[in-house]
C-alpha angles and dihedrals in degrees: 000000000000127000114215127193115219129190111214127193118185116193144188093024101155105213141184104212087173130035086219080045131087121235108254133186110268127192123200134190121190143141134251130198123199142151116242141158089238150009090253092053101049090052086056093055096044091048088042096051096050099048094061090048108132092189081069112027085057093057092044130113109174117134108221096256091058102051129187116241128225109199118184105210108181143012127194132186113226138188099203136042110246115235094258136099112283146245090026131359113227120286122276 
């Protein structure tokens, strides 16, 4: 099966790091690398992914009319697996 690279950026994910502290907008950028049958699938199972990750959905203050994005900005094929952790390396 292919293994694909994506560059992901999320934007606009209002978050409270610190309970003395008010929820501000937050941007990340990271990379995910899966195997998948497509392009398009793999996008699915990055967005998806993402979307379910409680690392981020707990921090998360967004009410439902000001939702966060998740833009997936590149995918590459590759033919290797990169010496880093998998699926995803940390948030930037």
């Amino acid at each position: 099966m292919p293994k694909y690279q994506l560059n992901v950026a999320g934007r606009n994910y209002l978050i409270r790091f610190h309970p003395m502290h008010r929820p501000a907008k937050h941007r990340f950028y990271t990379k995910f690398f899966v195997e998948a049958s497509t392009p398009v699938h793999a996008e699915e199972i990055v967005v998806d992914s993402l979307r379910k990750d409680r690392s981020i959905l707990d921090f998360m203050r967004n009410e439902p009319a000001d939702r966060a994005t998740i833009t997936v900005e590149k995918i590459f094929e590759i033919s290797d697996w990169p010496d880093c952790s998998r699926p995803r390396m940390g948030l930037a």
